[in-house]
Phi, psi and omega in degrees: 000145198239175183220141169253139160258021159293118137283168180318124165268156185293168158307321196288338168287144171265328147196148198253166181289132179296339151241032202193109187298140189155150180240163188258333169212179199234139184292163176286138218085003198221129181297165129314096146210138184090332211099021187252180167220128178221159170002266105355130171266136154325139156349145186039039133236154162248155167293125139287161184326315174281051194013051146245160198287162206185166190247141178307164141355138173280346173304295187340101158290325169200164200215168160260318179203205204284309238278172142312314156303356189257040194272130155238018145194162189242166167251179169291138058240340202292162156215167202277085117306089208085003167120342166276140169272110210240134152313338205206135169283340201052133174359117197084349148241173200216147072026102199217105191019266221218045193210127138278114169245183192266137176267160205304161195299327181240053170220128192280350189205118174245200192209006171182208195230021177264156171310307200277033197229340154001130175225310184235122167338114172287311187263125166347315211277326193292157155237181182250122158244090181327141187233356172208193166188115154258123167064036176072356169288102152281159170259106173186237200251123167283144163200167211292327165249194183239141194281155207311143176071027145245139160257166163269129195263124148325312153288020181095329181259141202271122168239178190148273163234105193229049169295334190285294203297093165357105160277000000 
């Protein structure tokens, strides 16, 4: 009497390694990954064309595919912009936990997305007349002048009697 000692494939396989439970490949709907075959790839990984799970960018918290451009979340401190996980949003954006999004229309550089959320003037000409300060930043409003009793400042920014304004 002979005995087979082959196991079982899982259901979940489309077909398994002949010594070893595992699977090579997976029925439809279903993924690759470990040698499992599941719903889904786990967090930092993506399905590649052969539905198998492949591991993300190391920038990546999760991807559609390998490179640096495919991420669609970062973890902190980085945040996702265009498909990149980046230290710094660049000009014209802002940092909102692990995301850049865009500042308000006249501000070239902020700190949130409202007009008053400014740090720096998209047009040269405009000043920031600070209405606060963080962390010594100022903050505020572009405008086409700086309001009575401000000068315009070599940096863009409007100073003068800032008795009001919170450092």
């Amino acid at each position: 009497m002979i005995f087979s000692l082959l196991k079982a494939c899982s259901e979940t396989c489309e077909t398994c390694h002949p010594d070893h439970y595992g699977c090579i490949s997976c029925a439809s709907g279903r993924v690759l990954h470990s040698g499992n075959c599941v719903f889904k790839c786990p967090t930092g990984y993506y399905a590649d064309n052969s539905q198998r799970c492949r591991v993300c960018h190391d920038s990546c918290s999760s991807c559609i595919g390998p490179l640096s451009t495919q991420c669609t979340s970062c973890s902190f401190p980085l945040a996702l912009h265009l498909g990149q996980c980046l230290s710094a949003c660049g000009e014209g954006f802002y940092q909102d936990h692990t995301t850049c999004k865009g500042c308000y229309s006249s501000c070239r550089e902020c700190v949130g997305p409202e007009y008053l959320h400014c740090t720096r003037c998209m047009k040269a000409e405009e000043g920031l007349q600070p209405e606060m300060y963080l962390e010594g930043i100022p903050v505020g409003i572009c405008l086409p002048q700086c309001k009575t009793q401000f000068y315009l400042d070599y940096d863009g920014v409007c100073k003068g009697e800032q008795r009001d304004i919170p450092r």
